[in-house]
N, C-alpha and C positions, 0 to 999 in steps of 0.2 A: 719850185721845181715843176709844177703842174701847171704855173704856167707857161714856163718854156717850153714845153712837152706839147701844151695845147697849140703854143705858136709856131712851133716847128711844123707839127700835124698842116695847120693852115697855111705855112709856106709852100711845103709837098701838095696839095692839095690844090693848091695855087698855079703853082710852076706847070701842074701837072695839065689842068682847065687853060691856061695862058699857050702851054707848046700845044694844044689843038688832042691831047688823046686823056683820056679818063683810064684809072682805076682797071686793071685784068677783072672779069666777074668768072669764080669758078663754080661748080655746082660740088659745094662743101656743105651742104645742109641736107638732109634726109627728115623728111614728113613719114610718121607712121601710125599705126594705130594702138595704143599703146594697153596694157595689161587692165586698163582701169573702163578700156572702151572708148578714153579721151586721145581727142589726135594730139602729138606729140612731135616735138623735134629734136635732132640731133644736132651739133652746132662740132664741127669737123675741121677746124683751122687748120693748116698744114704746119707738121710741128706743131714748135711750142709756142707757135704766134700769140700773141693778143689778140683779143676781141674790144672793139670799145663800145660799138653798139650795134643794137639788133632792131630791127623797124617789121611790122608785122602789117600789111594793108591787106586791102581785097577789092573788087570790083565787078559788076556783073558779065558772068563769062559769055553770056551772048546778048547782044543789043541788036541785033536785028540789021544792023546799017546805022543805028542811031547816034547822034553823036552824045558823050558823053558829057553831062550838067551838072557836077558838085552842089552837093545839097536836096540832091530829088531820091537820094535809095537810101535804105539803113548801111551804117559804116559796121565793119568789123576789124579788129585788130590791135594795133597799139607801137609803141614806137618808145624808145628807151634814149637816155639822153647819152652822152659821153661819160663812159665808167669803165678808165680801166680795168685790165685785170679781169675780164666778163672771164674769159679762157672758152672751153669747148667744154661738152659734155649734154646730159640732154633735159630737156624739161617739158612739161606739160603747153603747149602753142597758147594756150588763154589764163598760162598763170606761171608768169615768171619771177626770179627770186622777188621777196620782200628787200632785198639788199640794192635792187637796183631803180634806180629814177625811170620811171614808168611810166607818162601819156597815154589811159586808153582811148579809145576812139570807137564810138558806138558798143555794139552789142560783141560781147567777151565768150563768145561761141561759135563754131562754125555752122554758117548757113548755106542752104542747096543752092545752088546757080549763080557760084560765086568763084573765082577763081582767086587766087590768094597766094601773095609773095612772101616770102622770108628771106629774109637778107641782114646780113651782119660785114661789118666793116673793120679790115683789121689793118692798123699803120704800121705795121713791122714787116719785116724781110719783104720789102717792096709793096709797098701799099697794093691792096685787092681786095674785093668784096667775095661774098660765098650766097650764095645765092639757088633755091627751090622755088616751082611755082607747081601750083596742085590746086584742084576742087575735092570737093566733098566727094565726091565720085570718084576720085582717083583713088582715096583714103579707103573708100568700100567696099572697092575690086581688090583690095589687097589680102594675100594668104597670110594667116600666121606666119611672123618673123620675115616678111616684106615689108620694106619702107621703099619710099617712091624719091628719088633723086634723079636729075638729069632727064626729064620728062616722061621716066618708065620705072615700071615695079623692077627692082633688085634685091636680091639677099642681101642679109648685112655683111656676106662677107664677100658679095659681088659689090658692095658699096663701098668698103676698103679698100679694098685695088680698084677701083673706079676713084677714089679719093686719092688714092698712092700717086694714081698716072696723071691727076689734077696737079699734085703736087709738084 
């Protein structure tokens, strides 16, 4: 069953790369700063979608003109493999379940002057990715019960209907 599920994924996925257009990305993820003082995300699929995986990078947010060289800065983040069933709900950004296939990549903290993607991918009711981007510095300006989605501070219940009307 799982692997028909996986070969379908890669047909769609396929089809999709082959007619010239990629995957809708909507901003279904909210970055916040969480009770513990650790940055945190919310993972906001529309509906009851699936999730099957979450990918967490970062890169330096300003380079001056420079072009960028793999392998010359420290990496942060991590990247999960194909697990159904992830669903939505929220977790700590540098420590997700013990349940799930996890690749970290460098250092398992946020660092300053780094700009930093969350994105999860989900194969049901029309493939789409859900997708935040945020620095350390967005995370800092934020008021109690502010999360940062859609490249601005929101309440969480301006991020619901902001999530609604992604929907």
């Amino acid at each position: 069953m799982r692997r028909a599920w996986l070969t379908g994924t890669a047909v769609l996925v396929a089809a999709g790369v082959l007619a010239g257009c990629s995957p809708p990305r909507y901003h279904l993820i909210a970055a916040y700063n969480g009770d513990d003082g650790k940055p945190w995300i919310m993972l906001a699929p529309c509906g009851r979608t699936d999730i099957t995986s979450v990918d967490v990078s970062s890169w330096p947010s300003d380079r001056n003109g420079s072009p960028y060289t793999p392998g010359t800065e420290e990496l942060s983040g991590w990247r999960s493999g194909f697990d159904p069933g992830i669903g939505g709900g929220s977790l700590p950004l540098f420590d997700p379940p013990a349940s799930w296939s996890v690749r970290p990549d460098g250092e398992q903290r946020i660092l300053p002057g780094r700009q930093y993607s969350v994105e999860f991918y989900s194969p049901e009711d029309g493939v789409y990715y859900g997708q935040v981007y945020f620095t350390a510095e967005d995370l800092a300006g934020l008021e109690p019960g502010e999360v940062w989605a859609g490249d601005r501070a929101l309440t969480r219940k301006e991020f619901r209907e902001y999530r609604a009307d992604e929907c």
